[in-house]
Backbone as a ProteinNet text record, in pm:
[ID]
protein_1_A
[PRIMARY]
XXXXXXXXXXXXXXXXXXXXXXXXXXXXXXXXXXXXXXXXXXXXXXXXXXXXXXXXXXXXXXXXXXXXXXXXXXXXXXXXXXXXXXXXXXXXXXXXXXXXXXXXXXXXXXXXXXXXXXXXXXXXXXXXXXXXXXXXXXXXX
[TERTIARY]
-2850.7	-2730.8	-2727.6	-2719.7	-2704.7	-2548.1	-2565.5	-2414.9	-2407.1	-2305.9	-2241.2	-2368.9	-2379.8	-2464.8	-2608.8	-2669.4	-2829.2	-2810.4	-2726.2	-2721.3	-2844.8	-2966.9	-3049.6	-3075.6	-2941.7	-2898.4	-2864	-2755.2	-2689.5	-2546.3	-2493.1	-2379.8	-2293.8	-2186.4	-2125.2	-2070.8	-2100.6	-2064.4	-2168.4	-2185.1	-2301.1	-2293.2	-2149.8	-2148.8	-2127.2	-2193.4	-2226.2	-2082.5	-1993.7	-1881.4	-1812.3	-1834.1	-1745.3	-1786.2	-1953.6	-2030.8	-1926.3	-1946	-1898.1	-1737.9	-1660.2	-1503.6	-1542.6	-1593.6	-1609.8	-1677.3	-1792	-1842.3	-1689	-1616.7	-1545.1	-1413	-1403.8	-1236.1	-1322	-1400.6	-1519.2	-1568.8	-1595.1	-1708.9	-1658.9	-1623.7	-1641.1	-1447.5	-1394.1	-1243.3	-1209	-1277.5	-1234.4	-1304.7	-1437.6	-1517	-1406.5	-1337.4	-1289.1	-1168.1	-1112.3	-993.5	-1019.7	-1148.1	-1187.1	-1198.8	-1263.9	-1322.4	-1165.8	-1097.7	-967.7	-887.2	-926.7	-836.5	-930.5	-1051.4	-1171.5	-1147.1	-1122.3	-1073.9	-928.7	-812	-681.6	-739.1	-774.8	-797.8	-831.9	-982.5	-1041.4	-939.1	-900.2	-762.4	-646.1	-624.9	-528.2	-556	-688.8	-737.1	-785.9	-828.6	-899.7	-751.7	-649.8	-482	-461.6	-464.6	-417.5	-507.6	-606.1	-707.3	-683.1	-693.6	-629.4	-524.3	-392.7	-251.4	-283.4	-398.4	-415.2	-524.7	-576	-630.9	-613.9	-520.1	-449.7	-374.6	-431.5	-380.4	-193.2	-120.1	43.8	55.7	137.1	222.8	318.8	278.5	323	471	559.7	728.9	709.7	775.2	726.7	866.6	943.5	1046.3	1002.1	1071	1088.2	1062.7	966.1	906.7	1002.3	979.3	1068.2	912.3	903.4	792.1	752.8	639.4	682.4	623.9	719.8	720.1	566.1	507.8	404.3	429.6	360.7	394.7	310.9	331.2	270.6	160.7	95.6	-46.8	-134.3	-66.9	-147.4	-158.6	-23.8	-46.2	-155.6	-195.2	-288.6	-381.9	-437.1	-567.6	-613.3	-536.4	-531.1	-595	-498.6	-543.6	-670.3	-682.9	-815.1	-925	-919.2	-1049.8	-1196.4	-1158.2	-1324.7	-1257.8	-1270.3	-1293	-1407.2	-1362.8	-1489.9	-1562	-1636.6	-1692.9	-1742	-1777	-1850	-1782.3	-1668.6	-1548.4	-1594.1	-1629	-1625.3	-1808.1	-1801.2	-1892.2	-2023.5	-2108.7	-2256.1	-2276.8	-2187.4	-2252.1	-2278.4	-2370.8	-2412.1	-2448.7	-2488.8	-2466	-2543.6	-2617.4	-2799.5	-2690.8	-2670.5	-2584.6	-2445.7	-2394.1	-2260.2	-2339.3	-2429.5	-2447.3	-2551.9	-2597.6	-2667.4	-2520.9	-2467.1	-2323.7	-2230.7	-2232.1	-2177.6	-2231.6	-2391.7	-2449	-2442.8	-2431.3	-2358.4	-2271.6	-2142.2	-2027.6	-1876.7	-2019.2	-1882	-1839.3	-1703.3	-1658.2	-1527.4	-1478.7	-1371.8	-1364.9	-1285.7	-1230.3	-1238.6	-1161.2	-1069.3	-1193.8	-1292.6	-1450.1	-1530.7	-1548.3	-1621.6	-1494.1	-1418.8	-1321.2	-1307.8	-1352.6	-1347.8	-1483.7	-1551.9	-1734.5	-1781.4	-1827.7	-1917.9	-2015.8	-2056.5	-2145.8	-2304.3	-2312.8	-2454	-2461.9	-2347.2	-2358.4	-2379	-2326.4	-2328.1	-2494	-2519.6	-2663.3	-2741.4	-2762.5	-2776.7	-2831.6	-2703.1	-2616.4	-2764.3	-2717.8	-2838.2	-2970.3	-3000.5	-3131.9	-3212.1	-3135.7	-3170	-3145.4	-3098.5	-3084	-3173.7	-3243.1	-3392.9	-3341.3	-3243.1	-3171.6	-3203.5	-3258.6	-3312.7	-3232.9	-3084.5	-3022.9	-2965.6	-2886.5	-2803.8	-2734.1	-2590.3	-2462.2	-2421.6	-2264.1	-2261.9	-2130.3	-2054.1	-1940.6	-1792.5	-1851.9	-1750.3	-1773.2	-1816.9	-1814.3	-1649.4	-1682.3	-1603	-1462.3	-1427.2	-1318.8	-1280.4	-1345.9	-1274.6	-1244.3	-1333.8	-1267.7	-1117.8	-1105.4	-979.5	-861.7	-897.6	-805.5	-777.2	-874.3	-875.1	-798.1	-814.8	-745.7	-627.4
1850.2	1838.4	1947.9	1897.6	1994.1	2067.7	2210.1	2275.2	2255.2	2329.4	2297.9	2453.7	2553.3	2670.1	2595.1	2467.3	2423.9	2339.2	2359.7	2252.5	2295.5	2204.3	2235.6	2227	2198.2	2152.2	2272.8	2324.4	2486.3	2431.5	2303.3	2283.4	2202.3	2200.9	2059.9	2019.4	1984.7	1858.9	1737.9	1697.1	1618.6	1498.9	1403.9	1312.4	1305.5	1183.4	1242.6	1182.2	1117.8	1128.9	1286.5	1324.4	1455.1	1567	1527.5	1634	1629.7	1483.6	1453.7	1504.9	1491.4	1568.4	1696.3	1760.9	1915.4	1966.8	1848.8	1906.7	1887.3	1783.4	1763.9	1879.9	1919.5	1990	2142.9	2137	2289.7	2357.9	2244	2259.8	2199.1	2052.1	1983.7	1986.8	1950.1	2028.2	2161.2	2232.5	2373.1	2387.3	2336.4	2324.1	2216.6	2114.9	2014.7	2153.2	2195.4	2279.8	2370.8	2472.7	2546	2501.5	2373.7	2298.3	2306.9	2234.2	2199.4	2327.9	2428.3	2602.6	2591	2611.8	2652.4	2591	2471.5	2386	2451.6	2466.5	2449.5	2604.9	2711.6	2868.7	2810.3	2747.8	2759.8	2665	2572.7	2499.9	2608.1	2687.3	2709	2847.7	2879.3	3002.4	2955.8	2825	2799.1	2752.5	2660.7	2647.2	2795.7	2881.9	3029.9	3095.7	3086.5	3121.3	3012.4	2883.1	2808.1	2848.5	2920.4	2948.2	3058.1	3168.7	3269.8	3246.7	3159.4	3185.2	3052.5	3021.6	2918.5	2983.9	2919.4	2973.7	2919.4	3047.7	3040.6	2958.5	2911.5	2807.8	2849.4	2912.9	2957.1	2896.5	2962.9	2856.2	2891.9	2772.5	2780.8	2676.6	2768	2705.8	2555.9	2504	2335.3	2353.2	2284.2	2302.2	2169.7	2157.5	2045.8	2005.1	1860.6	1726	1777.8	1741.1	1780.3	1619.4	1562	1452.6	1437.9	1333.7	1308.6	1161.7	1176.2	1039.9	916.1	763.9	656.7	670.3	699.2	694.8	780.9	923.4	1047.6	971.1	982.4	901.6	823.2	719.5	590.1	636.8	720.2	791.8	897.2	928.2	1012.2	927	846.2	768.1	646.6	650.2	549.7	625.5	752	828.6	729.3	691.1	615.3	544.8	408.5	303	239.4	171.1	146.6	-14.6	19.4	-134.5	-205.6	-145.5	-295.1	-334	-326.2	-441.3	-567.4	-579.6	-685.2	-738.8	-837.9	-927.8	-940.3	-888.4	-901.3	-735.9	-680.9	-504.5	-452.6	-377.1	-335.4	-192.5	-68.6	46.7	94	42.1	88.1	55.2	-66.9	-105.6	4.3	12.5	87.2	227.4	291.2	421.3	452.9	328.9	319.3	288.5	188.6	194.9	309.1	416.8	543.1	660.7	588.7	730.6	696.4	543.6	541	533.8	578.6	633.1	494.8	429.3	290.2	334.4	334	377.9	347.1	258.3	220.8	30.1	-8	-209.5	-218.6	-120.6	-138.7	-151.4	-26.6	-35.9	-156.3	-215.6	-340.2	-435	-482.5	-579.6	-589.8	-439	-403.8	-434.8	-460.1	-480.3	-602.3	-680.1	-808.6	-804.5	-930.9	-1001.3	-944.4	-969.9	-863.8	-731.3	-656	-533.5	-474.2	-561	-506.4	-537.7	-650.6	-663.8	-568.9	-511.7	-438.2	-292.2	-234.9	-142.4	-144.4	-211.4	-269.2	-241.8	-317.6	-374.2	-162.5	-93.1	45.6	126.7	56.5	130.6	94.1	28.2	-1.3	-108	-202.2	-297.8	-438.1	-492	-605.9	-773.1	-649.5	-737.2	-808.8	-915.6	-955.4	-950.8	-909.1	-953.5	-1071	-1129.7	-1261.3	-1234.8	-1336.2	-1372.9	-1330.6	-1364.7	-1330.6	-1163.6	-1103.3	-949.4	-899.9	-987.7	-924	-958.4	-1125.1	-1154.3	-1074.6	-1071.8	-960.2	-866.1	-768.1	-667.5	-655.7	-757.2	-756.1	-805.7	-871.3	-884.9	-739	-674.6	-558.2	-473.3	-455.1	-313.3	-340
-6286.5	-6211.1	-6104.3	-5984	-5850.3	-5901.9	-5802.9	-5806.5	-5665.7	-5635.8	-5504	-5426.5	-5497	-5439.3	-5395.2	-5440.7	-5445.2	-5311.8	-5218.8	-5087.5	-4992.1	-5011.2	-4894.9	-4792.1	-4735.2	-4573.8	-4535.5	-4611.8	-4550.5	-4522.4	-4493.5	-4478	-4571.6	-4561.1	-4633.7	-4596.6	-4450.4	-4421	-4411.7	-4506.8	-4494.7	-4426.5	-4417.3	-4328.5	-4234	-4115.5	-4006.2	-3932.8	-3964.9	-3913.3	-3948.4	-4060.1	-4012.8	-3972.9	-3950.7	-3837.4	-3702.6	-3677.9	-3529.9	-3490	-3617.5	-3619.6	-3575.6	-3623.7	-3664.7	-3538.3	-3448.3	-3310	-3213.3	-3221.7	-3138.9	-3151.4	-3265.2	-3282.9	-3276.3	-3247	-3248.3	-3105.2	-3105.4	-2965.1	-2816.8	-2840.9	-2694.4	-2645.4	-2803.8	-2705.6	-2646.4	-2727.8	-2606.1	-2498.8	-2494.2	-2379.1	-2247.4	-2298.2	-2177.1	-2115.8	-2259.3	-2207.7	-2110.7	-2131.3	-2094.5	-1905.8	-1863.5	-1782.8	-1692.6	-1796.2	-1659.1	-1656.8	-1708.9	-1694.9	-1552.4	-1579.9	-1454.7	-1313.8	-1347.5	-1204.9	-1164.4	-1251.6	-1180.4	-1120.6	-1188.1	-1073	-992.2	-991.2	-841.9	-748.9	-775.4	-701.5	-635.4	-705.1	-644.1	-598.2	-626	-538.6	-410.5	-379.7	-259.7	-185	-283.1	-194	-141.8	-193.5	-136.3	-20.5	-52.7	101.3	218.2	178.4	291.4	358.6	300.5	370.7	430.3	375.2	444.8	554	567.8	679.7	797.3	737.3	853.2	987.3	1065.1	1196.1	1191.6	1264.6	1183	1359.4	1366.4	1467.7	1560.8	1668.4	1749.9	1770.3	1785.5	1795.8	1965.2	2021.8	2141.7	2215.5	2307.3	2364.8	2436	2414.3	2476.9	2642.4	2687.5	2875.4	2909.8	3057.5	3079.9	3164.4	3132.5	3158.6	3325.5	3325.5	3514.8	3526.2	3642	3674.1	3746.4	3735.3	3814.2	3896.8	4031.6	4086.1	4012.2	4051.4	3938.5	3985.7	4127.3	4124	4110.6	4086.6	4005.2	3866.2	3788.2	3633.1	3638.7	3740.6	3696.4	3744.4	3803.3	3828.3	3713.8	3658.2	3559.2	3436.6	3411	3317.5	3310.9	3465.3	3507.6	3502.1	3456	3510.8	3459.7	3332.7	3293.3	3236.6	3186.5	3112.4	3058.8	2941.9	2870.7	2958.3	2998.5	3067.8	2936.1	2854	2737.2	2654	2696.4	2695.8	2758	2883.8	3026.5	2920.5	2905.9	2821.1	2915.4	2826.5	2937.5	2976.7	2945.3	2961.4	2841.8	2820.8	2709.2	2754.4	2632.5	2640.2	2719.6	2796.4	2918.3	3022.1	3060.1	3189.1	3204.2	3107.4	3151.9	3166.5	3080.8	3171.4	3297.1	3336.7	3467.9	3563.1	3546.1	3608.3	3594.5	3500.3	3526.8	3597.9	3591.1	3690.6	3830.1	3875.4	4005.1	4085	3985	4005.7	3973.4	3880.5	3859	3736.7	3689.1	3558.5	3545.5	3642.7	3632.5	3611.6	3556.1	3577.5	3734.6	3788.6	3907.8	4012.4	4022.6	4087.5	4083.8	3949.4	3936	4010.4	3970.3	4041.4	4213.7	4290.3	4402.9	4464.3	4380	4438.6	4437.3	4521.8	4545	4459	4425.7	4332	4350.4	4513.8	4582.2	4530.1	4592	4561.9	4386.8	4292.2	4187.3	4143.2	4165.7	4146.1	4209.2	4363.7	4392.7	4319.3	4291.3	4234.1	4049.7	4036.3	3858.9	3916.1	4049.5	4062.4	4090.5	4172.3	4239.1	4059.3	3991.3	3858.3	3728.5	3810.5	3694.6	3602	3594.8	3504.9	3527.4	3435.5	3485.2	3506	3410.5	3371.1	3525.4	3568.3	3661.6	3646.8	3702.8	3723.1	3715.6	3692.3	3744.6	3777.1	3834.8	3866.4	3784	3657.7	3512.2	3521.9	3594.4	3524	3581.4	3731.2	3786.5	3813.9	3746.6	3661.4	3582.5	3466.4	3362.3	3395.3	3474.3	3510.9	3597.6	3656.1	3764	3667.1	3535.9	3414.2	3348.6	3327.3	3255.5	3292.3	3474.8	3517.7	3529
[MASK]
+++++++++++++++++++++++++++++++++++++++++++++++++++++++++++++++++++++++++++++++++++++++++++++++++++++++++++++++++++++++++++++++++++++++++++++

């Protein structure tokens, strides 16, 4: 007859469900606890360096608008447009058409069918122009 002193394991817990109790209420719960202590510091140590090194917000009295006339505004706002919008330009054509100073709807809409071909042909583009470029564009602007 075994005594309880002749255990040649060394433990008593011999079953392996209450191994697995004994790792979990031992080992892997204080380890998760441990885990989400570790996260909330670094959380709210990196929230605290953020506030300190945030640039603070100048308070800054209210300016009054300065009026601009409508055709400064629309020059302003015309400075470039996207041409490959207008169907049949693609990203080679619009920046051969931006290095010769077309970058506006309003430019293509203002230019003959010749000239834009032209304009492609002196820009190494093999592509052609057609008729529709310069519809859309006069829709666009």
């Amino acid at each position: 007859m075994k005594s309880k002193s002749d255990n040649t394991d060394g433990t008593i817990y011999k079953s392996p469900i209450l191994r697995f109790i004994v790792f979990l209420f031992f080992v892997f719960i204080p380890f998760q606890i441990f885990l989400i202590y570790f996260i909330q510091q670094i959380s709210v140590r990196l929230h605290i360096q953020k506030q300190i090194t945030a640039p603070k917000k100048p308070t800054q009295t209210p300016q009054k608008k300065k009026i601009q006339s409508p055709r400064a505004a629309a020059v302003k706002k015309k400075s470039q447009d996207d041409l490959q919008l207008i169907s049949g330009i693609g990203p080679k054509t619009r920046e051969a058409m931006n290095n010769h100073g077309i970058t506006t709807y309003t430019q293509i809409a203002d230019l003959k069918l010749d000239q834009l071909n032209q304009l492609l042909e002196e820009a190494g583009i093999r592509i052609k122009a057609t008729q529709s470029w310069i519809d859309q564009a006069k829709q666009l602007k």
